[in-house]
C-alpha positions as CSV (number, residue, x, y, z in Angstrom):
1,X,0.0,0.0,0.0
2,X,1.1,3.5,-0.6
3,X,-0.2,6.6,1.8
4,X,-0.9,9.3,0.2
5,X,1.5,12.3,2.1
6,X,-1.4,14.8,1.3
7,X,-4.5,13.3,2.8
8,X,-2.9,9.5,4.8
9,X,-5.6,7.9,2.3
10,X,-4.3,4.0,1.5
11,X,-3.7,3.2,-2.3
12,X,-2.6,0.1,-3.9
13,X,1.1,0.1,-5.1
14,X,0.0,0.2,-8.5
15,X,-2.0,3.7,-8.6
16,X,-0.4,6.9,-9.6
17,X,-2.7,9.2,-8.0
18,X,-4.9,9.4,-4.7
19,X,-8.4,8.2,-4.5
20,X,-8.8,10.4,-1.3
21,X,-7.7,13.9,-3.0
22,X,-6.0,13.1,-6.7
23,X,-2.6,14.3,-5.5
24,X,0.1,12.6,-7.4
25,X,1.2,9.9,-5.2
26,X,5.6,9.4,-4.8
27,X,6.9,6.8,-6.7
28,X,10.0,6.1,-5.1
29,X,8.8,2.8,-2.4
30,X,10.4,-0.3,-4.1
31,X,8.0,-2.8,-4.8
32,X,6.6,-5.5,-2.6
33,X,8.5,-8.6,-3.4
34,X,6.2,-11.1,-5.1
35,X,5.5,-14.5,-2.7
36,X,4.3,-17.6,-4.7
37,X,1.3,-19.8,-2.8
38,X,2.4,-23.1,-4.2
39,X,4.4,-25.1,-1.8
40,X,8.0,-25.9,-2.4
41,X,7.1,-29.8,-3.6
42,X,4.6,-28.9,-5.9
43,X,0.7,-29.6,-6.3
44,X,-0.5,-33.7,-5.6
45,X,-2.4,-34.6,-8.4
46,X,-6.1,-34.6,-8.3
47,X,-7.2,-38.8,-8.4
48,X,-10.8,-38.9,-10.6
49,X,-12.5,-41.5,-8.8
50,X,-14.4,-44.0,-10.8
51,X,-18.1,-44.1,-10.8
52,X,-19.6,-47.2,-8.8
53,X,-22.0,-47.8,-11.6
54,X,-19.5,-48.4,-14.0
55,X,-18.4,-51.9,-13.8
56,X,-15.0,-52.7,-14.7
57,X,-15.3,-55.9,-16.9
58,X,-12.6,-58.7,-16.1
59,X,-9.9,-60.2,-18.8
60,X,-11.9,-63.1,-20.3
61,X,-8.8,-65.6,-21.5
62,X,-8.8,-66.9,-25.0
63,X,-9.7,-70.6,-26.1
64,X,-5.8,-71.7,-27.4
65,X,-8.2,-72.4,-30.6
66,X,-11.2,-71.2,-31.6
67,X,-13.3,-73.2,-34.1
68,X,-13.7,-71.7,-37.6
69,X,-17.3,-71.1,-38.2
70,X,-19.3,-73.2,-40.6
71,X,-19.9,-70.1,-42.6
72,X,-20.5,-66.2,-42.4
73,X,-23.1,-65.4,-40.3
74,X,-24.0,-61.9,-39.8
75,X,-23.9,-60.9,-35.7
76,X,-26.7,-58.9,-34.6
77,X,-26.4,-55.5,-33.6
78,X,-27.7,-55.5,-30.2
79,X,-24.8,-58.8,-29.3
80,X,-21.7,-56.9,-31.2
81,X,-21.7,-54.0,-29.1
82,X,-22.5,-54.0,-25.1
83,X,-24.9,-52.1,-24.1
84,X,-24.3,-48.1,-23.0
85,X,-23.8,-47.4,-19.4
86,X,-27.2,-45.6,-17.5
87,X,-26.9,-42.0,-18.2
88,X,-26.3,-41.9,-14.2
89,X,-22.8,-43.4,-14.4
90,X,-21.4,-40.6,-16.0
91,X,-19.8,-37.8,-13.9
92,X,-22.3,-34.7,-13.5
93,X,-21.5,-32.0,-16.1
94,X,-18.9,-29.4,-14.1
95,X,-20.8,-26.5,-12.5
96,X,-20.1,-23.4,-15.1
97,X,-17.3,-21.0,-13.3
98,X,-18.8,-17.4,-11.7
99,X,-20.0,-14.9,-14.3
100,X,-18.0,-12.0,-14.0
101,X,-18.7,-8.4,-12.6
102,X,-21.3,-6.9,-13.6
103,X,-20.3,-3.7,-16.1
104,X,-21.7,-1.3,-13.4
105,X,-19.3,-2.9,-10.6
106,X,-16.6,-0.3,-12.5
107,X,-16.9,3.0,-13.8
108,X,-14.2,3.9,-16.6
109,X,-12.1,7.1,-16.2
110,X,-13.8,9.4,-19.4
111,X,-9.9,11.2,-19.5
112,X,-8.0,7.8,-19.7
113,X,-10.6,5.0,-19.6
114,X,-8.9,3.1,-16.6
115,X,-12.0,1.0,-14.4
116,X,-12.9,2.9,-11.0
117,X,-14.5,1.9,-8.5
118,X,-17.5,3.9,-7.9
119,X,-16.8,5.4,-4.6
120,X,-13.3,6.6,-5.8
121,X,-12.8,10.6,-6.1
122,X,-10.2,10.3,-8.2
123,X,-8.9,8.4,-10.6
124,X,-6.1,6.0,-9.8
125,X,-4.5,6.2,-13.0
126,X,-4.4,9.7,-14.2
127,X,-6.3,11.8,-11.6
128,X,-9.3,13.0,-12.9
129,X,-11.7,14.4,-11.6
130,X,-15.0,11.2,-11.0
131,X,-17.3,13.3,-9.0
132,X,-16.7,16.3,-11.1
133,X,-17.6,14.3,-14.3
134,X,-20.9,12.6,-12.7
135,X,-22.1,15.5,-11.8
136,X,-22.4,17.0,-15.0
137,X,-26.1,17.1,-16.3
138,X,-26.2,15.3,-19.4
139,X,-28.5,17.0,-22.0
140,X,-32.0,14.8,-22.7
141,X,-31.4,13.5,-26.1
142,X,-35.1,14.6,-28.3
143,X,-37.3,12.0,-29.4
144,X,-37.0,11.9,-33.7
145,X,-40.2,11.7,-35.2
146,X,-41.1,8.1,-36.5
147,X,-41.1,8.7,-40.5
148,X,-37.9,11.3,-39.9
149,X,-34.3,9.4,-40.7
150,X,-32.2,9.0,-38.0
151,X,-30.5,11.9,-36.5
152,X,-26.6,11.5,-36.6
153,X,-24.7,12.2,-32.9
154,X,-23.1,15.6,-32.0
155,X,-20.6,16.1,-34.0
156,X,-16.9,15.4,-32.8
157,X,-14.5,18.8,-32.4
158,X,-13.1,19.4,-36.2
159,X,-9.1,19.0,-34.5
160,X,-8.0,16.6,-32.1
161,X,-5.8,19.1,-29.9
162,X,-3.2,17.7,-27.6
163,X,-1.8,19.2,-24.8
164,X,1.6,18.1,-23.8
165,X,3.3,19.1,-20.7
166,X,7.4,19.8,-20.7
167,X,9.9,19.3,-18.2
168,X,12.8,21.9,-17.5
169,X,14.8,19.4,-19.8
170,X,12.1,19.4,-22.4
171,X,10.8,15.9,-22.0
172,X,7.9,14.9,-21.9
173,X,5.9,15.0,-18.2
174,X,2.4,14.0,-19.5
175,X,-0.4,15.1,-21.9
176,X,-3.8,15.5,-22.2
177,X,-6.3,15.6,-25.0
178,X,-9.6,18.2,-25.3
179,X,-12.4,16.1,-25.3
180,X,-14.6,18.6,-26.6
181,X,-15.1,22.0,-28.8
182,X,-14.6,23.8,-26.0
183,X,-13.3,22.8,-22.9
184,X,-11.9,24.4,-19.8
185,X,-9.2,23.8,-17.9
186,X,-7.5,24.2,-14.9
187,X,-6.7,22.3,-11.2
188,X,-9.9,20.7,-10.6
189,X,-9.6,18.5,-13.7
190,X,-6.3,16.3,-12.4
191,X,-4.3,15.0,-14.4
192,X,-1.2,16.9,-15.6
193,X,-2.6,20.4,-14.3
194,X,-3.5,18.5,-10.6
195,X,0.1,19.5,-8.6
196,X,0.2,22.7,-9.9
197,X,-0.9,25.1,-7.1
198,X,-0.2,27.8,-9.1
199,X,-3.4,26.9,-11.6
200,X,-6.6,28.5,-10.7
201,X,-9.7,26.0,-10.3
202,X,-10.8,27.3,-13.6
203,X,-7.8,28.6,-15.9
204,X,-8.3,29.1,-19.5
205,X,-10.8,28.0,-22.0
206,X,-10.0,26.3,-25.4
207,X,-12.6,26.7,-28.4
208,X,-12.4,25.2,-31.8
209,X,-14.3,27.2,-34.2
210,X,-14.5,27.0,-37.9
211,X,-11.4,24.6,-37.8
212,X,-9.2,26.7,-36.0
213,X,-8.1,26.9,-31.8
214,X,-8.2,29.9,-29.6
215,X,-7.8,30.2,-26.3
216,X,-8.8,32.6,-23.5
217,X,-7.7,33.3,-19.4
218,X,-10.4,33.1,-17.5
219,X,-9.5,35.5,-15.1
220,X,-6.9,33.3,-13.6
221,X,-4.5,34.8,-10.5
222,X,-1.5,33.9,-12.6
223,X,-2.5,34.3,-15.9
224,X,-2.0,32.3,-19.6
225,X,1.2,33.2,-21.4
226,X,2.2,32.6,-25.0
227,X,6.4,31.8,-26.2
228,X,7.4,34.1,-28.8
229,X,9.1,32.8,-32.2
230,X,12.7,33.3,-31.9
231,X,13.3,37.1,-33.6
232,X,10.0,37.7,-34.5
233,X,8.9,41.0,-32.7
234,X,5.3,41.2,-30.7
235,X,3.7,45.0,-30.5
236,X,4.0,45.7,-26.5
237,X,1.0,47.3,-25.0
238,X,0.9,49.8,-22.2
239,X,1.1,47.5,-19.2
240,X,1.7,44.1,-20.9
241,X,3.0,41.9,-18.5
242,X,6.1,39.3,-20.1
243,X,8.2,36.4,-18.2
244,X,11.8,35.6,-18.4
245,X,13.3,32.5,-16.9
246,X,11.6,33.7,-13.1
247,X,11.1,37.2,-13.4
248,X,7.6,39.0,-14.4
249,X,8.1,42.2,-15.7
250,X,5.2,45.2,-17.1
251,X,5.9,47.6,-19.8
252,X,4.8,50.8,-19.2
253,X,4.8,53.9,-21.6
254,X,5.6,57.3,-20.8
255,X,3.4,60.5,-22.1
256,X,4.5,64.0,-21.0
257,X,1.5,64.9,-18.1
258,X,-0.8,68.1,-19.1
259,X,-0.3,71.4,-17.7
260,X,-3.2,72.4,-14.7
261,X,-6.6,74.1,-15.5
262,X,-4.7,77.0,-14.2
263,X,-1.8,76.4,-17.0
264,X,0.4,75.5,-14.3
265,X,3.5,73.3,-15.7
266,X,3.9,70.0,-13.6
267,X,7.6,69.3,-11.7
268,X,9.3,65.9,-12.6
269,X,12.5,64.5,-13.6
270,X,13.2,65.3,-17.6
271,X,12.2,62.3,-19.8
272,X,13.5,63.7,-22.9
273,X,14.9,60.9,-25.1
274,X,12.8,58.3,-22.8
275,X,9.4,56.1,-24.4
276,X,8.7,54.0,-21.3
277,X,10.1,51.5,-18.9
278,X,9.6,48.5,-17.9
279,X,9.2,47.2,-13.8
280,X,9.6,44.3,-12.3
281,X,6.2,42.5,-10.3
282,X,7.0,41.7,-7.1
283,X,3.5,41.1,-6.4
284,X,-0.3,41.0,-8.2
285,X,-0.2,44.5,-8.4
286,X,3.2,45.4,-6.3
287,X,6.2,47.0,-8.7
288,X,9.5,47.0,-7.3
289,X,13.3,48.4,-9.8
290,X,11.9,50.2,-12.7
291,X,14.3,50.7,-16.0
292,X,14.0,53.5,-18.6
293,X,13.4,53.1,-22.4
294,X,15.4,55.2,-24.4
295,X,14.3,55.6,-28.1
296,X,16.9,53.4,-28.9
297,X,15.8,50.5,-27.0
298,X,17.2,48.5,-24.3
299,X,18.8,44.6,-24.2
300,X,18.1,42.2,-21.2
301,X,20.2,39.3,-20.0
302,X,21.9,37.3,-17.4
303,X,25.0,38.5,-18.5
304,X,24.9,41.1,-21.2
305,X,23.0,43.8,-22.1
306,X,21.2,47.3,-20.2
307,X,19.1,45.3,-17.5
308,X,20.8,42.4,-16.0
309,X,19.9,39.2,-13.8
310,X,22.9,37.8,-13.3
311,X,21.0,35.3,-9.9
312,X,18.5,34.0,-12.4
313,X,19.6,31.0,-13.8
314,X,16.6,30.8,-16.4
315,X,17.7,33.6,-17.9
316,X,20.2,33.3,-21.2
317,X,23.2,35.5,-21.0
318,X,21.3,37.6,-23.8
319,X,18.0,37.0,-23.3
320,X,15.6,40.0,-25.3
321,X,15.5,43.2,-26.1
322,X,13.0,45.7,-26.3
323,X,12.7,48.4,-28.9
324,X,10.8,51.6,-29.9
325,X,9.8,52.1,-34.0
326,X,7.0,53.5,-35.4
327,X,5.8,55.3,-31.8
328,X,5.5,51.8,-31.0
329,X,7.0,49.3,-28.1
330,X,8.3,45.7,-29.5
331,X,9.2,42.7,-27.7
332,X,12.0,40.1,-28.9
333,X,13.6,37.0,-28.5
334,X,17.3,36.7,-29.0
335,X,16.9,33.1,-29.4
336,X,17.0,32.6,-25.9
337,X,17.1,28.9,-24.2
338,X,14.2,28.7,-22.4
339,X,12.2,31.5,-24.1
340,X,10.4,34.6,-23.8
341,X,6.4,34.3,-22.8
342,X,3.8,37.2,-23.3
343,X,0.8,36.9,-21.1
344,X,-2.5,37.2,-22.9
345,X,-5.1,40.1,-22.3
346,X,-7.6,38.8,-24.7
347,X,-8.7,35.5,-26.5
348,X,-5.8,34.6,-28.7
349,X,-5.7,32.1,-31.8
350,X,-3.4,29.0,-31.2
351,X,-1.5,27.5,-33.8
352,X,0.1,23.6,-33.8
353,X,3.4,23.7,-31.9
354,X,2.7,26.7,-29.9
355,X,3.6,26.8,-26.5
356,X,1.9,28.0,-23.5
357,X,2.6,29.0,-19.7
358,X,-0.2,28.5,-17.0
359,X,1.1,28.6,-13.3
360,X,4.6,27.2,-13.2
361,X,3.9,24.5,-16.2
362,X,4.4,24.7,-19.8
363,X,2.6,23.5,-22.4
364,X,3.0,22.5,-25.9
365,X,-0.3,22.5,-27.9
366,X,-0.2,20.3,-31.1
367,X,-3.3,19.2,-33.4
């Protein structure tokens, strides 16, 4: 048995995840040592006894010489053969063995199809969710006219989208497909998004429409961010949020502030030459070192560049850069190893191979 270290609930060695909560449940116990029941000399044959009823007939010895018969005479039936044993001497047919559970004994998992046990939370296999799914009204299906044809099922989702979680090293830590047109996602479903705390309940939202994905935060804490293409510049926004390797920074733009009613010119430290800056979150809505933007744009790094961070190991030793053209802010990567993500403000159209950030997990979307 394994216990689970969230909630002390008792799994069998072989589930991943606990029944009790759907926390992921530590591989690392070695596994019970398998003890055969058969005893060191071996199984004693099973003797068939013989039916009483069934007579055993004794050797009857041979004349040395048998006389020749006179000529052929046919033998009757009835002497040539003896006649059949009673029905009753026969052994009694073997009872038939125990039909097997019945279907409803079992419930399979609708993420990963693995037989549960109805009273179990959680699936043992991948996580998901039971109760959440059972409790989902299912629509009544209308009655179809007698003389109409048959009405076809809702239709499947056009693409079959994947979503494929990646480890630090860029293997593979799991995946999970949308089972629907549109589907949300977030901690309560298990799975791959279950030992994120950083997730909200209810994250983001994927919709397949007219053959194509989008996807949308649902107001998460944390928020959904997108990984640039490798020098391929993104318009910045006044307050876009973007990640690198640990650090969330905001883009902020900088307008001269209007004289008062009275015409009264406002004191502050000359910006000439400066379009924004860009400060680093230290909290939801907490700012703490702030960097200017000269029209010439800036370079950020680990080790080169205008804003450093040399403590962050995520960060490449030139990571991006961001740059004014065209009274416009643009954000790029400079091919950086683990990437530069841009969080999303508003529904967004996903592509195959794009990758996403939700709470401290990233994703790779593929259809």
């Amino acid at each position: 048995m394994i216990t689970c270290p969230k909630c002390s609930k008792e799994n069998q060695d072989h589930y991943k995840f606990c029944l009790g909560c759907g926390a992921e449940l530590p591989r690392d116990a070695a596994p019970k040592p398998f003890a055969s029941q058969t005893p060191p000399h071996g199984m004693r044959a099973v003797q068939q006894p013989v039916p009483p009823s069934v007579a055993v007939p004794a050797a009857v010895p041979r004349p040395a010489q048998a006389p020749a018969p006179a000529a052929y005479q046919p033998v009757p039936a009835a002497a040539a053969y003896p006649p059949s044993p009673p029905a009753s001497a026969f052994p009694a047919t073997p009872p038939a063995p125990p039909a097997a559970p019945a279907a409803a004994a079992t419930a399979a998992c609708p993420q990963c199809g693995h037989p549960n046990y109805p009273q179990n939370k959680f699936c043992a296999a991948c996580g998901y969710n039971l109760h959440a799914a059972a409790a989902a009204p299912a629509a009544p299906a209308a009655a179809a006219p007698a003389y109409a044809a048959p009405v076809a099922a809702a239709a499947a989702p056009s693409l079959q989208v994947l979503l494929t979680a990646l480890r630090a090293d860029g293997s593979e830590a799991g995946t999970y497909t949308l089972p629907g047109a549109t589907v949300t996602v977030g901690r309560d479903i298990g799975g791959i998004f279950a030992g994120d705390s950083y997730l909200s309940p209810r994250h983001a939202t994927f919709s397949i429409r007219s053959g194509k994905l989008y996807v949308k935060d649902e107001a998460s804490l944390n928020g959904v961010y997108v990984k640039l293409q490798q020098g391929t510049p993104v318009a910045l926004q006044p307050a876009d949020l973007f990640r690198i390797g640990q650090e969330i920074i905001r883009y902020e733009a900088l307008a001269p502030q209007p004289a008062s009613p009275d015409g009264v010119e406002r004191l502050g430290s000359p910006s000439k030459g400066y379009v924004g800056r860009i400060s680093l979150m230290t909290g939801r809505d907490t700012t703490g070192n702030a960097f200017p933007i000269p029209e010439a744009g800036i370079h950020i790094g680990r080790e080169r560049g205008d804003v450093l961070f040399p403590e962050d190991g995520y960060v490449s030793g030139l990571h991006c850069r961001v740059t004014w053209e065209s009274g416009s802010a643009w954000l790029t990567d400079l091919g950086s190893s683990n990437g530069t993500f841009l969080r999303l403000e508003h529904e967004r159209e996903v592509v195959s191979g794009d990758v996403l950030l939700m709470g401290q997990q990233v994703f790779r979307v593929n259809f």
